[in-house]
C-alpha positions as CSV (number, residue, x, y, z in Angstrom):
1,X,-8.0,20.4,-5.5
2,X,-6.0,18.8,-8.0
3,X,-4.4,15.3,-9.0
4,X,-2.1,15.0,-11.1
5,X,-1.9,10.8,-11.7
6,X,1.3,9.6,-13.5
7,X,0.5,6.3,-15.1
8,X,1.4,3.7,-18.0
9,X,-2.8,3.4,-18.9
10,X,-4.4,6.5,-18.6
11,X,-7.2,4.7,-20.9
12,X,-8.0,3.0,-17.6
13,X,-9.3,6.4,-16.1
14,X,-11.6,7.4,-18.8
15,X,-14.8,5.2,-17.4
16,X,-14.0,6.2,-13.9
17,X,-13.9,10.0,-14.5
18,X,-16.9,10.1,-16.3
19,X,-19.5,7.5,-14.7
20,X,-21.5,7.5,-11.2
21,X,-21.9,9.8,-8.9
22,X,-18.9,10.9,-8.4
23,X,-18.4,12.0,-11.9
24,X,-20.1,15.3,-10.8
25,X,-16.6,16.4,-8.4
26,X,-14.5,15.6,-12.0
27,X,-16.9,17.7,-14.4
28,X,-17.5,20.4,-12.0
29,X,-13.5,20.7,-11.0
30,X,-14.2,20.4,-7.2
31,X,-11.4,17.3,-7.7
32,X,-9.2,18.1,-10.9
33,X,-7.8,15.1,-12.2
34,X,-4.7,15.2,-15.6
35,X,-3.2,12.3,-16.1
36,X,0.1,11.7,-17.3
37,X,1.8,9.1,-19.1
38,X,5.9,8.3,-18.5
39,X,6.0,7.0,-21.4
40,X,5.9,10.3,-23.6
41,X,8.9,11.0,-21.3
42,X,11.2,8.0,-22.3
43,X,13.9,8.3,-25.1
44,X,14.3,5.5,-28.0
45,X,11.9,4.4,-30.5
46,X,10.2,1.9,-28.1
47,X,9.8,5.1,-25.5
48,X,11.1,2.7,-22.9
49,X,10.5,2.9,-19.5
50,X,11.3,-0.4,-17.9
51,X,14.5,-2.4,-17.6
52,X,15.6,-5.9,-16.0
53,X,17.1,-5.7,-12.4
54,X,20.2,-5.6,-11.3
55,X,21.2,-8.6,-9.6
56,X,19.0,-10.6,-11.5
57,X,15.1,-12.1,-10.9
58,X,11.9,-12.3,-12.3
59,X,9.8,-9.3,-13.8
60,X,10.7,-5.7,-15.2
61,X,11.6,-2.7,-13.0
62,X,10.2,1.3,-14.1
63,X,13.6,3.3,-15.2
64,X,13.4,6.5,-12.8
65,X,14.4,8.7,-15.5
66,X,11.3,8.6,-17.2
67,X,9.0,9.1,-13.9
68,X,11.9,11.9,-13.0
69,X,11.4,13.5,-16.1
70,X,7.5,13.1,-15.7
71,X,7.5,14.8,-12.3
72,X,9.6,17.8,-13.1
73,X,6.9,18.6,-16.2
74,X,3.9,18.0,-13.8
75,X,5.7,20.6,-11.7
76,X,5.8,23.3,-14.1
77,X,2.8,22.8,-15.4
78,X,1.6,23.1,-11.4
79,X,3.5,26.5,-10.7
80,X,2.7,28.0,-13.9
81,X,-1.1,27.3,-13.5
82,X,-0.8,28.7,-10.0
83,X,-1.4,25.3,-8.2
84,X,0.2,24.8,-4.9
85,X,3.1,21.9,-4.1
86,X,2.0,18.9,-3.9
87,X,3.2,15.8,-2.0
88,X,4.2,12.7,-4.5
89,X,2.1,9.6,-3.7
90,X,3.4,6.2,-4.2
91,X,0.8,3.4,-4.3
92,X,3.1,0.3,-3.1
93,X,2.7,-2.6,-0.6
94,X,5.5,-1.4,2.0
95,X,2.8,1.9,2.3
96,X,0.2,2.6,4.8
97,X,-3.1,0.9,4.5
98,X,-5.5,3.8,3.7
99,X,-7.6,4.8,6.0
100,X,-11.0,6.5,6.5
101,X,-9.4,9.0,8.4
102,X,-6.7,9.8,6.2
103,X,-9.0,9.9,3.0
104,X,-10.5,12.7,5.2
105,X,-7.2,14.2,5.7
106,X,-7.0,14.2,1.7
107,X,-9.8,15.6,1.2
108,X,-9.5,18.5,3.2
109,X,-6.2,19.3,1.9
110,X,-6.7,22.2,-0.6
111,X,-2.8,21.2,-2.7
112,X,-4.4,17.8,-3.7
113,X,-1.2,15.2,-5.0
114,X,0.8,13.8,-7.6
115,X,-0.4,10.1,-7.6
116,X,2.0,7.6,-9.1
117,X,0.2,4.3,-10.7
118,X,3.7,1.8,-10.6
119,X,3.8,-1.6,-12.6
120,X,5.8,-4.4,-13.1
121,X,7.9,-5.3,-10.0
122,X,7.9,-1.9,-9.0
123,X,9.8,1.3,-9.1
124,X,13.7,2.0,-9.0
125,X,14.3,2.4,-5.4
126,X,16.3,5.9,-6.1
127,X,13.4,7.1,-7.6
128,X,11.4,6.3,-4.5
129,X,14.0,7.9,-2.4
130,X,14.6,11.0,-4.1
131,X,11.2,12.2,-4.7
132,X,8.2,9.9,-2.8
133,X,7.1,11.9,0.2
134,X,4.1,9.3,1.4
135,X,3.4,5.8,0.2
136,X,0.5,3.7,0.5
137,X,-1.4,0.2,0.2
138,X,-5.4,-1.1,0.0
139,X,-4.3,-4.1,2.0
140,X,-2.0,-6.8,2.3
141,X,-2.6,-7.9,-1.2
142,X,-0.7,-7.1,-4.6
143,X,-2.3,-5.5,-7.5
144,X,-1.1,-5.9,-11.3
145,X,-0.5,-2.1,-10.8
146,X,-1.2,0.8,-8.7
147,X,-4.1,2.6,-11.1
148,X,-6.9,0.7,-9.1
149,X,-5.3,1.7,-6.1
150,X,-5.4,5.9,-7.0
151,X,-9.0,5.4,-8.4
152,X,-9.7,4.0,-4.8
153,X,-8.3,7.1,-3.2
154,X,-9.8,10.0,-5.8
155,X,-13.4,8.3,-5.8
156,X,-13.2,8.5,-1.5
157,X,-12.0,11.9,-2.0
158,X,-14.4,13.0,-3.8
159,X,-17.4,11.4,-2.8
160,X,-16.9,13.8,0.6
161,X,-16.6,17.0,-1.5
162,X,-19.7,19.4,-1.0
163,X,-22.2,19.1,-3.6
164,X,-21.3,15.6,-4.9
165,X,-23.6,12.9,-2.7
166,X,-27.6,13.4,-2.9
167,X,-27.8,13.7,0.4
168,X,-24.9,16.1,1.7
169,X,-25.0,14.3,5.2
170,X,-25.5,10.8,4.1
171,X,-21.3,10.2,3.9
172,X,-21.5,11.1,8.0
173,X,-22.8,7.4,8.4
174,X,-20.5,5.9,6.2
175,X,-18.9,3.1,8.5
176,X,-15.7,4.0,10.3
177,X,-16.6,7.8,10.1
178,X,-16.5,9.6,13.5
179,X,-20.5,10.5,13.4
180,X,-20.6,6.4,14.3
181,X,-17.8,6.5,16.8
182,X,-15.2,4.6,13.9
183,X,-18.2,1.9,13.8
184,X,-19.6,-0.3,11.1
185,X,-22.3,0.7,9.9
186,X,-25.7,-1.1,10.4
187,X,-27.7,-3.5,7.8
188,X,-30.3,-1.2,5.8
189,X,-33.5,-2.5,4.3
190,X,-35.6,-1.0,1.8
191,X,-39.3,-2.0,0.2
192,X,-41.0,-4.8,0.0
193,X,-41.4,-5.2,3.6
194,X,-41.4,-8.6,3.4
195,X,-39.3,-10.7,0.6
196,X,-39.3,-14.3,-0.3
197,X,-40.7,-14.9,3.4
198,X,-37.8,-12.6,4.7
199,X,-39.3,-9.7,6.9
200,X,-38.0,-6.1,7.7
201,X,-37.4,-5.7,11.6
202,X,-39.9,-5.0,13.1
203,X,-37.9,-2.1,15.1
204,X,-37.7,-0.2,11.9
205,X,-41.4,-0.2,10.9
206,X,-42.2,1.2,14.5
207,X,-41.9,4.8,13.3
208,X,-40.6,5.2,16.9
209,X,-37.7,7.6,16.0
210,X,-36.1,6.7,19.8
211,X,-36.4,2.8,19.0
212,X,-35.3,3.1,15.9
213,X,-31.6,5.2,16.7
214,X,-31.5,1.9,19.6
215,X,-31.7,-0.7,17.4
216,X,-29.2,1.1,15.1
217,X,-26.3,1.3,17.2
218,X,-27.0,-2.0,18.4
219,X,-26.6,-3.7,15.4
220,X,-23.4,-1.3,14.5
221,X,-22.5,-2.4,17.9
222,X,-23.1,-6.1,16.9
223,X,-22.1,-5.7,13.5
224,X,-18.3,-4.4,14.6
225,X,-17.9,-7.0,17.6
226,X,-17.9,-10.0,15.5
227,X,-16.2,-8.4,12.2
228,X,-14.0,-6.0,13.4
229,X,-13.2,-6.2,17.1
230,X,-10.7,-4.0,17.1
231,X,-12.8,-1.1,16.1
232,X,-15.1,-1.7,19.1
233,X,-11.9,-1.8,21.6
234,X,-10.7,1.8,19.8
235,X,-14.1,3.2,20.6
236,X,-13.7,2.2,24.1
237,X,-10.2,3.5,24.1
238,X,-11.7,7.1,23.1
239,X,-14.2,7.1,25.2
240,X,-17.5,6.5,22.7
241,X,-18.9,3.7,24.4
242,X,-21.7,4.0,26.8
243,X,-22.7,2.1,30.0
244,X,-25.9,0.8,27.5
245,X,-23.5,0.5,25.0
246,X,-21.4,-1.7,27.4
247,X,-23.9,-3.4,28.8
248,X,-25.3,-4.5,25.2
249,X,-22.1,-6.4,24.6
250,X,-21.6,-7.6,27.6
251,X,-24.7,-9.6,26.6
252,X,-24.1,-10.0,23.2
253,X,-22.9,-13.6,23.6
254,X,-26.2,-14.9,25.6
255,X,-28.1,-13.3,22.2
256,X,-27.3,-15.1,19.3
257,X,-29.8,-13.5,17.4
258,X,-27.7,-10.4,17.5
259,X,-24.3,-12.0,17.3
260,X,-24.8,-14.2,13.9
């Protein structure tokens, strides 16, 4: 799967690519990343790429020349090195919020994407309209540019590549995967059992396997009720809630030990 990541700092990826766990989907080319900078694209001494926008305002818009230019060289460099098309990605605030489902999407997709990083106050809109098939947002927030943004989406894609995690099932109980019904996932606790008079529930030391799962998908249950409600209501939607499950929140308010 390959990225191809067009971007004003490809510095900024250096670190990234080479640190954590993920770093073993970059080095072994499971997730193939080049990077590309519009810049080496631009004409002019300054190798320009920015201009002041029509119709006047604040801030710098990115020439589409340069990111056209870009493109059509990432392209050939794609078809002669055999690499499938690839869908051009805009990372923007009018996109969709990324999702855990569509990182999944991503990552099963075998043509990977061209990823473009856009600064300033954005992008010529012709440029947009003439070559962006999908665009998309973290949140309703704005970012000084879009390179956080693609690191976001090429560390979730390749943390679920085969081989990468320790533990090859351990990305099943991520929260919002399907394994967990699109639920947060519970608290986790780990040695010593008891810290600065805090203790470990008391569920968990049980080594009852059958208490254990219980307490688990109450707390996800608890967990997504007060944070993300609207998870809970999608999992009732589908169908993943239980009759215990549904009785469990039904009482949730008459526990506050559970829903605090």
């Amino acid at each position: 799967m390959r990225f191809d990541v067009i971007t004003l700092f490809p510095e900024i990826f250096s670190p990234f690519l080479t640190s954590g766990v993920t770093r073993r989907a970059y080095e072994s080319g499971l997730v193939e990343v080049r990077l590309w900078n519009p810049r080496d694209f631009a004409d002019g001494n300054y190798r320009r790429v920015d201009d002041r926008p029509f119709g006047g305002g604040p801030g710098m818009v990115m020439l589409a020349e340069p990111l056209t230019l870009c493109l059509e060289s990432i392209r050939a460099d794609r078809a002669a090195c055999g690499a499938p098309d690839a869908p051009t990605v805009l990372f923007s605030p009018v996109g969709t919020v990324l999702s855990h489902a569509s990182v999944e999407r991503w990552s099963a997709s075998s043509s990977g994407a061209v990823l473009i990083c856009g600064r300033y106050e954005g992008l010529d809109q012709r440029f947009i309209d003439t070559h962006v098939d999908h665009q998309i947002s973290l949140g309703d927030f704005v970012l000084s540019g879009g390179e956080i943004a693609a690191m976001a989406l090429l560390d979730a894609v390749a943390r679920l590549q085969p081989g990468v995690l320790n533990d090859e099932g351990s990305h099943q109980m991520d929260s919002f995967n399907p394994a967990l019904d699109g639920l947060l996932d519970c608290p986790h606790y780990t040695r010593p059992e008891t810290w600065r008079g805090q203790s470990v529930p008391p569920e968990l030391m049980s080594g009852n396997h059958a208490h254990i799962e219980r307490w688990r998908r109450q707390q996800r249950l608890a967990l997504t009720q007060r944070q993300r409600p609207e998870l809970v209501r999608a999992a009732r939607r589908a169908g993943h809630l239980s009759k215990s499950d549904e009785a469990f929140l039904a009482d949730l308010p008459k526990n506050p030990d559970l829903d605090s």
